[in-house]
N, C-alpha and C positions, 0 to 999 in steps of 0.2 A: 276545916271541913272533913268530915269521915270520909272514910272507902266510897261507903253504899248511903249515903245521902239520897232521898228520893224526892222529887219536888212534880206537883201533879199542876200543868197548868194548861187555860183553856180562852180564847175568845170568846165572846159575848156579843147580841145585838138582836133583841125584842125576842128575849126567852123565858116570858111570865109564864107563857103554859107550861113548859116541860121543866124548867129549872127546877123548883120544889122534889119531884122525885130524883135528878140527879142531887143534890144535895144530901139526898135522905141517905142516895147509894151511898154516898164520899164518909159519908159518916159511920157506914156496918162494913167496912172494909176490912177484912181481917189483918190483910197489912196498913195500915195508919202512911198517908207521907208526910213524912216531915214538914212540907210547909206547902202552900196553893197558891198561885198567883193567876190572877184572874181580870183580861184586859177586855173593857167595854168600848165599844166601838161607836156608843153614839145611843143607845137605848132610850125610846118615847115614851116605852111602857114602863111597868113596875118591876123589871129585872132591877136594878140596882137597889130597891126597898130592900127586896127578898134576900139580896147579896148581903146588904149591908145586917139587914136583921140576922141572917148567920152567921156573920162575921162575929158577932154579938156573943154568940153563945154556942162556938165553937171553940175544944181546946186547939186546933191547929192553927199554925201561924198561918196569918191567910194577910195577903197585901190585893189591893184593888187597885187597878190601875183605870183611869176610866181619861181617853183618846179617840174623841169623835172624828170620825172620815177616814180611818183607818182600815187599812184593807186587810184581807184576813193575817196573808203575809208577816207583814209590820205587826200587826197588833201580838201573832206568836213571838215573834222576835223581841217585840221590846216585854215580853210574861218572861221570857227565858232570859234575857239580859238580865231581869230583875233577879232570881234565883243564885242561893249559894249552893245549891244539890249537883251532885256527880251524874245521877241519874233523873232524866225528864220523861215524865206520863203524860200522852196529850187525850184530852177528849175533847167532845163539844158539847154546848147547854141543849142539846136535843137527844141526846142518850140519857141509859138510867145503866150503872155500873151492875153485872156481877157482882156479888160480896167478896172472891176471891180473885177480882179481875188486877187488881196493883200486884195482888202478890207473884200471879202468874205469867203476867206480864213482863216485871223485870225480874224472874227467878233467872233468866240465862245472865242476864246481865250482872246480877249478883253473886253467883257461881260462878263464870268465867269471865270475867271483865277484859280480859286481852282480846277474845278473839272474837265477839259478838257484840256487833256497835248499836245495833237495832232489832227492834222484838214488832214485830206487827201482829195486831190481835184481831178477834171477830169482830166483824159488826153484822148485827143482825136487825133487821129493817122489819119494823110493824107497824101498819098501815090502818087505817079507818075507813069503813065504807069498802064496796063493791073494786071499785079504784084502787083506793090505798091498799088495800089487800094482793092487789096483783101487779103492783105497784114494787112488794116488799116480796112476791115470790120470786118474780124477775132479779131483782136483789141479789135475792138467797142463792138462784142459781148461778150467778156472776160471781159472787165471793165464795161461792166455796167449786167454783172451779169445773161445774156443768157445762158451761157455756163455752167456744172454741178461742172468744179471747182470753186476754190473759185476767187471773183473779184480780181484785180489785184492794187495793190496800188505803186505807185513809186514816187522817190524824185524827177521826173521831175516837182511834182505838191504837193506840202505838207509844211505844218508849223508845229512847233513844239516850247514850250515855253524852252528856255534853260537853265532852272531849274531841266530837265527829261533826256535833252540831257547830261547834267553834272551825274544823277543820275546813270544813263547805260554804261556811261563811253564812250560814244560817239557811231559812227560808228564802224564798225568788221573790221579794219585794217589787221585780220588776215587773214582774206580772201581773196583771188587771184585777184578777177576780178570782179567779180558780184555777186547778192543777198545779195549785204549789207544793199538793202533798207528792205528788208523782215525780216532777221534778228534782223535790230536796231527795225524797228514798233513793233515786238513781242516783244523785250524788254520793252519797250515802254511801250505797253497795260498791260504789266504784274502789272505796277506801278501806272500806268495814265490811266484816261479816252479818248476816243477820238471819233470822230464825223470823220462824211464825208458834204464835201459843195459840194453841187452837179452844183453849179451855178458857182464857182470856175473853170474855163475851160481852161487849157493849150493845147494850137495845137501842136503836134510833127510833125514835117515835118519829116519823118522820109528818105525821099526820095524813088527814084525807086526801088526800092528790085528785084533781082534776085532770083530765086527759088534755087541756091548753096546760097545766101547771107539770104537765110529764115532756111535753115538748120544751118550755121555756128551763124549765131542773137542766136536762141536756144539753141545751143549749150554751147556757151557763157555766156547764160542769166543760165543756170542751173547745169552751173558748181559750180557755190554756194550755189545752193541747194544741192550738195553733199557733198559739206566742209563742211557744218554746218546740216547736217543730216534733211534736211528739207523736209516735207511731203514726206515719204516714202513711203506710200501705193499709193499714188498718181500716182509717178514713176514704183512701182510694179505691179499694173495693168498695168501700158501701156507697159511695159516691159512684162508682162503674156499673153497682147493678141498680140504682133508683134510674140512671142515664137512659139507662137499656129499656129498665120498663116504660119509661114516658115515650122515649124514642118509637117502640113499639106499637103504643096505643095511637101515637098519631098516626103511625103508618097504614093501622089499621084501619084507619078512619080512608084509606084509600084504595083500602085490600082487608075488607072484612074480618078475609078467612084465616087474617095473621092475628086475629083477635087474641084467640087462646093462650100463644105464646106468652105476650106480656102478663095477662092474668095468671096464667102458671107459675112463673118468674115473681110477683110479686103476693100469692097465696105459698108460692116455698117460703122465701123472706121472712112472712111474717108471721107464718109458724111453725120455724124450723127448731123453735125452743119445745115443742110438744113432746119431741121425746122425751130429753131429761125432766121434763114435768110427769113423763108418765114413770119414770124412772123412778121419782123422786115420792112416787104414789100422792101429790099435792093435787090430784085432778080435779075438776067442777067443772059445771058449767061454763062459768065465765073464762075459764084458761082457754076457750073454745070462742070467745065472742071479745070478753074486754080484754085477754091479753096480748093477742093478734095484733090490736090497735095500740095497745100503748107500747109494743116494741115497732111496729111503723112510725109514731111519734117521736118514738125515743132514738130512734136511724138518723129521724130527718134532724130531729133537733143537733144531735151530735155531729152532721155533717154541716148543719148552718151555723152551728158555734164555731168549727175547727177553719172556716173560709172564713168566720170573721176575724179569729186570731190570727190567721196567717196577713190577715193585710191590716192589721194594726201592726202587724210586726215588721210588714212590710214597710210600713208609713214612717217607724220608728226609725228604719236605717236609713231610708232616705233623708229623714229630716237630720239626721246625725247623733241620734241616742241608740249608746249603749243596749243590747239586750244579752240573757246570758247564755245563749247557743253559739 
């Protein structure tokens, strides 16, 4: 095995729309990786045709692994088990790569291999429709560090050398569904150095979003942060001011004049993003009407995801399984 081995690899599971352009990117890479491994999860549709037909007439060594019921977890662990590369690129079948994003991505890794275990790169969210569109500014403002929590790092766009990935014991296979990226990086950082390549830019097509499909996203995405007890005060605010405003409104309902309060309280909430959107000169219409609502969705969801991880994780120690907090 070389030094700088690079190996790019990714889960999979019903990615016929967007696959075809991530492909297209994997192929105008200015850096080439060495080899792709690539784990399906169970796919209904025609991702494995598309797979297999680029397998076809691609010079990269490319292996497919295909393990139905596999969670996202597992399915990276056993792409990475499978790989002889020193350095691992991760993305997902709903992004389209930069042509410079492999090279930028692991240039720290490759220049200094000692002191930089992990590279996290952009991901930049494009949306369809009225929705999707505000859907992906919200995004924008989160990962690039507008917004007062912390930026958002995910394996749609990240490298990592697999000397650290072996040392953490891989991805959190114990977890359900989601925040294994957030989990493995802490592990990560606890051992390794790491950078961000800001030039590094993955596109997430993420598609049209519905405002029930921006609650259930949230939902989803933070039910892992309650398996693995992650930023709880985080949670506990937003959880102390939705309290506050229902608290409020019923009160109201026996003292009118206390109306205002809670509506004040939940028109801050829910666009308190209007600065940096004015900041960011992104402004419309809609940042005034639909984006208001899909960060109230996207509250509650993250507060109903994170109570339900916490009592599956609950459930877990009572019943006597291992988790890894």
């Amino acid at each position: 095995m070389r030094s700088f081995d690079i190996a790019l690899i990714m889960t999979l599971l019903n990615e016929e729309k967007d696959l075809p352009g991530l492909l297209e990117s994997i192929d105008s890479q200015t850096l080439r990786p060495d080899e792709v491994v690539i784990c399906d999860s169970g796919s209904s549709d025609a991702t494995m045709q598309i797979i297999n037909s680029w397998r076809d007439s691609c010079p990269l060594k490319v292996t497919i692994i295909e393990k139905p019921g596999l969670n996202i977890a597992q399915g990276r662990n056993l792409a990475i088990n499978a790989v002889d590369s020193s350095i691992i690129s991760v993305t997902d079948g709903s992004c389209v790569l930069q042509k410079d994003w492999l090279q930028e991505i692991t240039r720290p890794m490759r220049s200094n291999e000692q002191t930089t275990g992990i590279v996290y790169g952009v991901t930049v969210a494009v949306g369809e429709g009225r929705v999707g569109h505000q859907f992906a500014v919200l995004h924008s403002l989160k990962t690039n560090g507008r917004e007062l929590s912390d930026s958002e790092h995910s394996s749609r766009s990240v490298a990592f050398l697999r000397s650290v990935w072996d040392a953490v014991g891989g991805y959190p296979e114990w977890m359900t569904l989601a925040g294994e990226d957030t989990y493995f990086f802490m592990q990560v950082e606890k051992i390794s150095g790491s950078s961000c390549a800001q030039d590094a830019k993955a596109y997430w097509h993420h598609g049209e979003e519905s405002l029930v499909k921006v609650f259930q996203r949230h939902k989803r995405n933070s039910l892992g942060d309650g398996e693995a007890h992650l930023a709880p005060l985080r949670y506990l605010c937003l959880l102390g001011i939705y309290l506050a405003a229902v608290i409020g409104l019923f009160l109201s309902i026996l003292s009118p004049v206390l109306l205002p309060l809670p509506l004040m309280l939940l028109i801050a909430v829910c666009f308190r993003l209007t600065p940096s959107v004015l900041r960011a000169r992104l402004i419309q219409i809609d940042t005034f009407t639909i984006l208001p609502a899909i960060t109230l969705l996207r509250d509650l969801g993250m507060v109903t995801g994170y109570i339900t991880g916490l009592k599956r994780s609950l459930s877990k120690r009572l019943s006597g399984h291992s988790v890894g907090t």
